[in-house]
C-alpha positions in Angstrom: 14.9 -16.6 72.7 18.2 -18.1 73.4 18.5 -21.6 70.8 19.7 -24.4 73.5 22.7 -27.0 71.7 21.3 -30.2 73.6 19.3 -32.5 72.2 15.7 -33.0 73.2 14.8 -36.7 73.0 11.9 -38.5 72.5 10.4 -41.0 71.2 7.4 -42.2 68.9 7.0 -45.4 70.2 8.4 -48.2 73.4 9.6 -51.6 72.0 10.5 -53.1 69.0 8.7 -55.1 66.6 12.0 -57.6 65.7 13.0 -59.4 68.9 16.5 -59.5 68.2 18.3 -62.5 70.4 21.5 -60.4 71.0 19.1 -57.0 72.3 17.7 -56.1 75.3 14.5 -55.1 73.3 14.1 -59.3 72.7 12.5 -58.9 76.7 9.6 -57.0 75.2 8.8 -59.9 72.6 7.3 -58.0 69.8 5.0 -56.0 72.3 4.6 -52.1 70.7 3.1 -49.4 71.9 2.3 -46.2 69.6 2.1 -42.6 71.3 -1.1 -41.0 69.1 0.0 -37.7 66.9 -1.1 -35.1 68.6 0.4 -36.0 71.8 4.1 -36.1 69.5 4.0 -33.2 67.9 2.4 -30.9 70.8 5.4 -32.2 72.5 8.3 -31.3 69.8 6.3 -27.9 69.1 6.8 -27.2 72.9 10.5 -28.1 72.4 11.1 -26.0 69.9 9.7 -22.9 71.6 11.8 -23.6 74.3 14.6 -23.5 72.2 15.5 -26.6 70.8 16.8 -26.9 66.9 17.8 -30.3 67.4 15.7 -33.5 68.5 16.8 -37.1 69.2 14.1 -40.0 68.4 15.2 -43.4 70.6 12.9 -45.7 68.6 14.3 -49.0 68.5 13.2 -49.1 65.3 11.5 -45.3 63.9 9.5 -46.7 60.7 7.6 -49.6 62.1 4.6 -47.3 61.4 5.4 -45.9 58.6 1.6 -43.7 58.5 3.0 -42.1 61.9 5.8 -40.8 60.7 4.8 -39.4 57.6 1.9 -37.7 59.2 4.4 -36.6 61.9 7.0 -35.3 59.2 3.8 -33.2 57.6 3.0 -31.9 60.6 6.4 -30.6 61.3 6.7 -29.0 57.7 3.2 -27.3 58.0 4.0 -26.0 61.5 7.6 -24.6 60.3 9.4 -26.4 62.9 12.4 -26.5 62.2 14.8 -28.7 63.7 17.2 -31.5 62.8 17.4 -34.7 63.8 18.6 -38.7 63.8 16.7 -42.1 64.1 17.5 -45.9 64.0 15.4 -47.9 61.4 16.2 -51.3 59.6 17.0 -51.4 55.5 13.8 -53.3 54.6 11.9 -50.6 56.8 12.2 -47.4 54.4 10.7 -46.6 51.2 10.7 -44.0 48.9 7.7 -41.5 49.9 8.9 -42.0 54.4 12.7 -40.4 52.9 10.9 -37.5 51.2 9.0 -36.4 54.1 11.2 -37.2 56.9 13.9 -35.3 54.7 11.6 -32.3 54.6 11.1 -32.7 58.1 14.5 -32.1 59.0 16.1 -36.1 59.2 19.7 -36.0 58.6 21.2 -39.4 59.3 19.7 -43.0 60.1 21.1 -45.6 61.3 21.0 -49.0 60.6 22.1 -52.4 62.1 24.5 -53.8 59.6 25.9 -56.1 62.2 28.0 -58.4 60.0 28.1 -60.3 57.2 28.9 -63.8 58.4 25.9 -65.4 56.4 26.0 -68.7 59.6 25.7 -65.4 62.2 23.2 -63.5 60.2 20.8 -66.8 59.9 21.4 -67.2 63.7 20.0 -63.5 64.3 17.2 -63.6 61.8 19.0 -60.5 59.6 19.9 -63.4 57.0 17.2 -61.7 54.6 18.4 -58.1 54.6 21.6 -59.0 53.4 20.7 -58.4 50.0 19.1 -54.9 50.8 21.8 -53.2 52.4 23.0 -51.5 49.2 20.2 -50.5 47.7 18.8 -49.1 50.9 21.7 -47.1 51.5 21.5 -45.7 47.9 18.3 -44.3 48.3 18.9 -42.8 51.6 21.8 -41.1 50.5 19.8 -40.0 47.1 17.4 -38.2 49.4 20.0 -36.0 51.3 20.0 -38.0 54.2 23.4 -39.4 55.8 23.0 -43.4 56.0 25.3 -45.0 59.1 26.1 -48.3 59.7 26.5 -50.3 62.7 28.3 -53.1 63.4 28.9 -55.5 65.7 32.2 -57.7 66.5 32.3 -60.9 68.4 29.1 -62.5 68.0 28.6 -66.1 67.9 29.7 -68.1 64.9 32.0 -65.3 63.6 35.3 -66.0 62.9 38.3 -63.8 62.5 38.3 -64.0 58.9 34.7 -62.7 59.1 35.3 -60.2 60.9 38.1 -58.8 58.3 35.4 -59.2 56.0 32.7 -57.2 57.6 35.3 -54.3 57.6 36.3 -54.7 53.8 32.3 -55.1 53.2 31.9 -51.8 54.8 35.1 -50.2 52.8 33.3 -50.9 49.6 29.3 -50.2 51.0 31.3 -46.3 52.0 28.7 -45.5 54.6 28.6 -42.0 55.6 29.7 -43.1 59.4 30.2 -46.4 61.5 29.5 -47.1 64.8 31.5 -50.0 65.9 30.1 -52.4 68.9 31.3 -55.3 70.8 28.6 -57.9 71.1 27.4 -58.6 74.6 25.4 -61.1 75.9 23.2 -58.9 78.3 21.6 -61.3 81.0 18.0 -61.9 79.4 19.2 -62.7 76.4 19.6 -66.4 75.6 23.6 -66.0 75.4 23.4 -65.0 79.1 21.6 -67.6 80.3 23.0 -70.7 78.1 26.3 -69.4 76.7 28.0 -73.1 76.6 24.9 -73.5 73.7 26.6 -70.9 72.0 30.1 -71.4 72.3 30.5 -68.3 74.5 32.8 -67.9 77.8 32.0 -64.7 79.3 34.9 -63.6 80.7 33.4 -61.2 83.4 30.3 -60.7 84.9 31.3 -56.5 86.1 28.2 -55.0 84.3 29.6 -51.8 84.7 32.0 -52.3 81.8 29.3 -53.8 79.8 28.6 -51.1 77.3 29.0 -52.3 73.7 31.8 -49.1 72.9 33.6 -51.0 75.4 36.2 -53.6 75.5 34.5 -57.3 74.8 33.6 -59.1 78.2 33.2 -62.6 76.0 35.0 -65.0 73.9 33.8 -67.1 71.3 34.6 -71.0 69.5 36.1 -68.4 66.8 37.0 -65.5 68.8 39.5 -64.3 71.4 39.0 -61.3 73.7 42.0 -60.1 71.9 40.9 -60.5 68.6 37.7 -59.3 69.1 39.4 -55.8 70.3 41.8 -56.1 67.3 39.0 -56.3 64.8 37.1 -53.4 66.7 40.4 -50.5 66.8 40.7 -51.4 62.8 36.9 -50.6 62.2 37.3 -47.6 64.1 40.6 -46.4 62.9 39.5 -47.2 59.3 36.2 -44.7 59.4 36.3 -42.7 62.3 40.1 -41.4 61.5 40.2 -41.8 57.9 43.2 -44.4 58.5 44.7 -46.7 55.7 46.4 -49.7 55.8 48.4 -51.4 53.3 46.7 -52.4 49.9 48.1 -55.7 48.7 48.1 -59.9 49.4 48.5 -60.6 53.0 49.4 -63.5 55.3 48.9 -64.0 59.1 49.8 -66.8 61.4 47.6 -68.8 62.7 46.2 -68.8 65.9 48.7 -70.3 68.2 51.8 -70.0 66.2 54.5 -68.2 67.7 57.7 -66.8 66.7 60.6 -65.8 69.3 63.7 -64.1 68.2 66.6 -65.3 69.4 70.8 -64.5 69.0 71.1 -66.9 65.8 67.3 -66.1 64.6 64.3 -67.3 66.0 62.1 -70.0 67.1 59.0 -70.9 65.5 56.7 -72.9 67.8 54.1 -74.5 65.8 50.9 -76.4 67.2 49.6 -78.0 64.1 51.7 -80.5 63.6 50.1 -83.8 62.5 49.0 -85.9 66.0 51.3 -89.1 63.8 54.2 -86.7 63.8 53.8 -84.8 67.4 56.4 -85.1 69.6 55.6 -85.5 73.4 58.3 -83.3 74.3 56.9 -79.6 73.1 60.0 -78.4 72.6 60.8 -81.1 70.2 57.6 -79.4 67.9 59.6 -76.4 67.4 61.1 -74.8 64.4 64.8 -72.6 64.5 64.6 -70.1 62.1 67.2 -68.3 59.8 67.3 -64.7 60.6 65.9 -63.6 57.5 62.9 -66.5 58.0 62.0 -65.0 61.3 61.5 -61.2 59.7 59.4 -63.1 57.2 57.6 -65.0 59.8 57.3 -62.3 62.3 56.0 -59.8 59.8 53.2 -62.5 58.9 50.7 -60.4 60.7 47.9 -59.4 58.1 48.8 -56.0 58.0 52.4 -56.3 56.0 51.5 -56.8 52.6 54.5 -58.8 50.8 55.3 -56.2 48.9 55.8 -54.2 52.5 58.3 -57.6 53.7 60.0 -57.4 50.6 61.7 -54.0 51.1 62.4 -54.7 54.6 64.1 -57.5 53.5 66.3 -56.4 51.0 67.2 -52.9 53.6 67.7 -55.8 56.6 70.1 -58.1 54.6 71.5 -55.6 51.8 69.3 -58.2 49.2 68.4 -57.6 45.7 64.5 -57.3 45.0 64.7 -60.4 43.6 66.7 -62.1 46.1 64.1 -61.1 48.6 61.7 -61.8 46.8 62.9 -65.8 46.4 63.6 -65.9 49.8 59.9 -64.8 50.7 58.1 -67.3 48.1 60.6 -70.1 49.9 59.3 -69.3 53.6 55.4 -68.7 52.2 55.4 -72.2 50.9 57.2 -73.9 53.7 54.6 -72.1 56.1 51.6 -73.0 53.7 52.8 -76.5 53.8 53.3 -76.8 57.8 49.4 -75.0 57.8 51.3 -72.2 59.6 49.5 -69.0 58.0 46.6 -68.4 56.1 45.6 -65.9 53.1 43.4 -63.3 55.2 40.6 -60.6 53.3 42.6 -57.5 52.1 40.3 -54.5 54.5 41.4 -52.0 52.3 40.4 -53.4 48.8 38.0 -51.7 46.5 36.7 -48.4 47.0 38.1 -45.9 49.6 36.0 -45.1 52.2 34.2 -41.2 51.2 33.5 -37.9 52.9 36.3 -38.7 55.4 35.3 -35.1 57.3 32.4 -36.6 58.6 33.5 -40.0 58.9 36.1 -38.4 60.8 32.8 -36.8 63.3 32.0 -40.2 65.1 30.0 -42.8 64.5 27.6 -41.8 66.8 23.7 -40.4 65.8 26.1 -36.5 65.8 
């Protein structure tokens, strides 16, 4: 019999006992239905004799009957069925005796919501509580053999850039064995559909074609631009699903709105915080000219040149000693902290590498 490479996929149960606000599952309200045993494992003993080594289980949520799946995993084992295979679950959901048997029964990665860790979005979402949990769930999975994958989700409400950077650095340190990286989307159903304004949500098109969450965001936020919301999701990406790095080190970015232009003499710093006492009427008159060497410093304010990085550009641009540079820098910094120009952003790349970059490296998908 020839083994077929596709996945067979099926499920153990329709709905999902959370009602998330951000999922489509919220329409179903809590409402689960349960197929019985036999009827599960007829069906994946039929798939295997038709060829199938690997299955694919699309429960919203695969232990919210724990007695199910155990019996379904012993059933499997007994029958020598073997196949391989991923599921979705929650890190409060698994225990020790559900990783032995689903281990034995051929589970090799699950998947869980991570989402952020904005503690205002987590409250918001009802995952507040699981914050706590993610660590030692992950741990255990991992103990048992089993690959442990995180998701997360950029752009939802109440997140702010910072956040976001913080999310990633969380998920640097957590080293899950993959990421899947989503944009939040406020499907229609959902309560961020149908009062975004509540929210502080514009959504930004309404072409539900593009609305898959590997897609680009079709929102903004109070905290969030479209175009920060795409940054944060390439770094995520680049981070685990290429193995990338990024300068280690103290970094500064501008702040929103702040723009430098370079011009024949230097540059042009337009700044929009200025005090409303000191604001001048005339914009123009709100800008900033720059020395040449304080518009590399400026411009290079982007969160991903560590000072250490504009240092040696520095001395190289204008033939400076390190410690020339070096005063130079620490002159602009504090100009630019005192004008409330840039702010001190979370280093992504602090604390432990992220591991097993082969498989990172294979997606963040259930591979």
């Amino acid at each position: 019999m020839e083994v077929r490479r596709e996945r067979y996929i099926l499920e153990l149960s329709r709905g999902c006992s959370n009602a998330c606000p951000y999922c489509t599952s919220s329409f179903i309200k809590k409402n689960v239905r349960y197929r019985n045993l036999e009827q599960i494992i007829n069906e994946i003993e039929l798939a295997y004799k038709a060829g199938f080594r690997k299955l694919y289980f699309v429960d919203d949520v695969f232990l919210n009957n724990k007695e199910l799946v155990i019996n379904m995993c012993k059933e499997i084992v007994k029958r020598n069925i073997n196949v391989s295979w991923p599921c979705m679950s929650r890190v409060d959901q698994v225990d020790e005796e559900s990783l032995y048997w689903m281990k034995r029964a051929g589970c090799e990665i699950i998947a869980f919501g991570i989402e952020t860790i904005t503690e205002k979005t987590l409250k918001e979402i009802g995952k507040y509580d699981l914050l706590e949990q993610i660590q030692e769930t992950f741990t255990a999975v991992r103990r048992h053999g089993i690959r442990a994958l995180a998701f997360v989700m950029f752009g939802l409400p109440f997140s702010t850039f910072h956040d976001e950077l913080n999310t990633i650095k969380f998920l640097s340190q957590l080293q899950p064995d993959a990421v899947g990286v989503f944009s939040f989307k406020p499907y229609p159903g959902t309560i961020y559909y149908s009062h975004p304004e509540k929210f502080g949500i514009t959504i930004t098109s309404r072409d539900l074609s593009r609305w898959s969450q590997l897609d680009e965001p079709t929102h903004e936020t109070m905290y969030l631009t479209r175009d920060e919301i795409i940054e944060c999701m390439v770094l995520c990406n680049y981070i685990f699903r290429t193995g990338g790095n990024f300068s280690s080190g103290e970094k500064y970015r501008r702040r929103r709105g702040v723009q430098v232009f370079k011009t024949k003499e230097g540059g042009i710093l337009y700044n929009p915080y200025v005090p409303p006492e000191k604001r001048k009427t005339d914009m123009y008159l709100n800008c900033v000219k720059l020395t040449p060497i304080n518009y590399q410093i400026l411009y290079h304010l982007d969160g991903y040149h560590s000072l250490e990085d504009i240092c040696e550009l520095i001395q190289k641009l204008f033939n400076l000693t390190p410690s020339q540079a070096r005063s130079h820098i620490e002159e602009c910094l504090s100009k630019a902290m005192e004008l409330d120009l840039i702010e001190l952003i979370p280093d992504i790349m602090a604390g432990k590498d992220t591991l097993n970059r082969e498989q990172l490296i294979d997606g963040g998908g259930l591979v």
